[in-house]
C-alpha positions as YAML, in Angstrom:
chain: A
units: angstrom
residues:
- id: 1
  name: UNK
  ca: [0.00, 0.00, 0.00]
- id: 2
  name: UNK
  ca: [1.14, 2.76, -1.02]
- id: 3
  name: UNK
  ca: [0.60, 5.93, 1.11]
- id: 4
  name: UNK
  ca: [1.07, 9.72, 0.54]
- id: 5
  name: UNK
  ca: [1.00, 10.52, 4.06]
- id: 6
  name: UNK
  ca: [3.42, 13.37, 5.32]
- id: 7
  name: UNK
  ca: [4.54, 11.27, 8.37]
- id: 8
  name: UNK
  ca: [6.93, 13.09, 10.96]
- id: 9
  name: UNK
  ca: [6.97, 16.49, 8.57]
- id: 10
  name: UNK
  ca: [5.95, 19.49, 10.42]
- id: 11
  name: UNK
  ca: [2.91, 21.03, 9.65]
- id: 12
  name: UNK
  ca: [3.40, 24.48, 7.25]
- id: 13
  name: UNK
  ca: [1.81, 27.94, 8.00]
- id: 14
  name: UNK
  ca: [-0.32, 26.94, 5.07]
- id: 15
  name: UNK
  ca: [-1.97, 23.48, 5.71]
- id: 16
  name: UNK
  ca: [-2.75, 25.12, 8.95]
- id: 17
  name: UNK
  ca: [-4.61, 27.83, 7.66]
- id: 18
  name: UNK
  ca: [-6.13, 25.38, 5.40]
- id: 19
  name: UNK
  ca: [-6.90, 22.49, 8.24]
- id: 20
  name: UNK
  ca: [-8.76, 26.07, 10.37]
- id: 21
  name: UNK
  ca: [-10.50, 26.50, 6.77]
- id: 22
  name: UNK
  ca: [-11.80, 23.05, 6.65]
- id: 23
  name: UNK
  ca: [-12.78, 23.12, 10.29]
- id: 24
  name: UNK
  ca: [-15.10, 26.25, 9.45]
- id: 25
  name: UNK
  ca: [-16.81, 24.78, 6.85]
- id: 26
  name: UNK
  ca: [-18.12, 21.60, 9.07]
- id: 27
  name: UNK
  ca: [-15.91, 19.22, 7.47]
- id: 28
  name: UNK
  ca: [-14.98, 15.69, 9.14]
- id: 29
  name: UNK
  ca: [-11.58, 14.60, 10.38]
- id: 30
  name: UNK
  ca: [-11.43, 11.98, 7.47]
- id: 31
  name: UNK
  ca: [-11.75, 14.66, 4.71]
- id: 32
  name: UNK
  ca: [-9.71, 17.01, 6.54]
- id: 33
  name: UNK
  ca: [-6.88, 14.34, 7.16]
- id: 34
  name: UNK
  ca: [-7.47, 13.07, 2.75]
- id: 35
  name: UNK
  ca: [-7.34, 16.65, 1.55]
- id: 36
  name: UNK
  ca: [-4.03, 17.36, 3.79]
- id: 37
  name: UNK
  ca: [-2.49, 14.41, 3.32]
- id: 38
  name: UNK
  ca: [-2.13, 13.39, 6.97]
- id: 39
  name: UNK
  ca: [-3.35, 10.79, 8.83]
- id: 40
  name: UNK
  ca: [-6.73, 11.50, 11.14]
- id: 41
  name: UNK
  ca: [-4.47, 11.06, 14.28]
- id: 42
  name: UNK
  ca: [-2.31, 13.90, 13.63]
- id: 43
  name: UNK
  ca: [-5.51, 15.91, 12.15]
- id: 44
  name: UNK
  ca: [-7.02, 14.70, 15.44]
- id: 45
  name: UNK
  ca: [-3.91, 15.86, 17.52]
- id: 46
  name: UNK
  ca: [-2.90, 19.42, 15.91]
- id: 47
  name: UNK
  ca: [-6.93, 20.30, 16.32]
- id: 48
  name: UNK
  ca: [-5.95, 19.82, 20.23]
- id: 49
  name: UNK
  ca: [-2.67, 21.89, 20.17]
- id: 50
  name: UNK
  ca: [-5.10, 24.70, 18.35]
- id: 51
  name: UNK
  ca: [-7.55, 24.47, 20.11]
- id: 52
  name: UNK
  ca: [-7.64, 22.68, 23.41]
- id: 53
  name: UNK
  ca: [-9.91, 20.10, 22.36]
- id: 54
  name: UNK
  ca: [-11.03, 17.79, 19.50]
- id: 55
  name: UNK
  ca: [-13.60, 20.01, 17.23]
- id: 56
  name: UNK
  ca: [-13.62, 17.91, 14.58]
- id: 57
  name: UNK
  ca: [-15.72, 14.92, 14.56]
- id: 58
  name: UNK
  ca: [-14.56, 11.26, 13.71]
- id: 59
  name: UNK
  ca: [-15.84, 8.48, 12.66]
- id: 60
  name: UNK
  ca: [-17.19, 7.95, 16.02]
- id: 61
  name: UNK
  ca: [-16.50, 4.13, 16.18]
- id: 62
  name: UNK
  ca: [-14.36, 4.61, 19.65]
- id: 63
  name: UNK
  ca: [-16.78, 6.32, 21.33]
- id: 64
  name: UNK
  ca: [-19.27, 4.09, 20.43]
- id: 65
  name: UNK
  ca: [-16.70, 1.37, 22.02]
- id: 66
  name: UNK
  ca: [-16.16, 3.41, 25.51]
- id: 67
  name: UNK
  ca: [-19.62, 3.72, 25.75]
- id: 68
  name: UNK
  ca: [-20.59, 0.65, 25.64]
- id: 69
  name: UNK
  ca: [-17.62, -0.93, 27.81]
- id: 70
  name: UNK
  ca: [-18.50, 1.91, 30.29]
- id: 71
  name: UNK
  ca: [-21.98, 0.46, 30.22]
- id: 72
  name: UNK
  ca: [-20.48, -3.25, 30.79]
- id: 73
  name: UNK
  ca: [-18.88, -1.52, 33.86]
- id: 74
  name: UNK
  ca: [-21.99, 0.18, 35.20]
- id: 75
  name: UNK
  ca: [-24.52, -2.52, 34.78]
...
């Protein structure tokens, strides 16, 4: 597989005015990560250096998984 991910390269004045861009227009993590040509982690973990927090939703499968392990826990 070949991949045309910029893994370890810092991130330029530019794709972060573009990733902020993205961010305003409602886009997802996946497209955000595709467009750049990162991964969703680092999409993921720049959005938290910027910001504090994640803003930008992903695919939502972990959350589905703490939920319902914290449900195991509570029932």
């Amino acid at each position: 597989m070949t991949a045309t991910v910029k893994q370890g390269t810092p991130w330029s004045p530019s794709e972060i005015a573009q990733l902020k861009s993205m961010l305003g227009q409602q886009c997802d993590r996946k497209g955000i990560a595709a467009q750049l040509g990162r991964t969703e982690e680092a999409v993921a973990a720049k959005l938290y250096k910027l910001h504090g927090r994640r803003t930008a939703q992903g695919s939502g499968k972990r959350q589905q998984r703490r939920r319902k392990s914290a449900s195991f826990f509570l029932s």
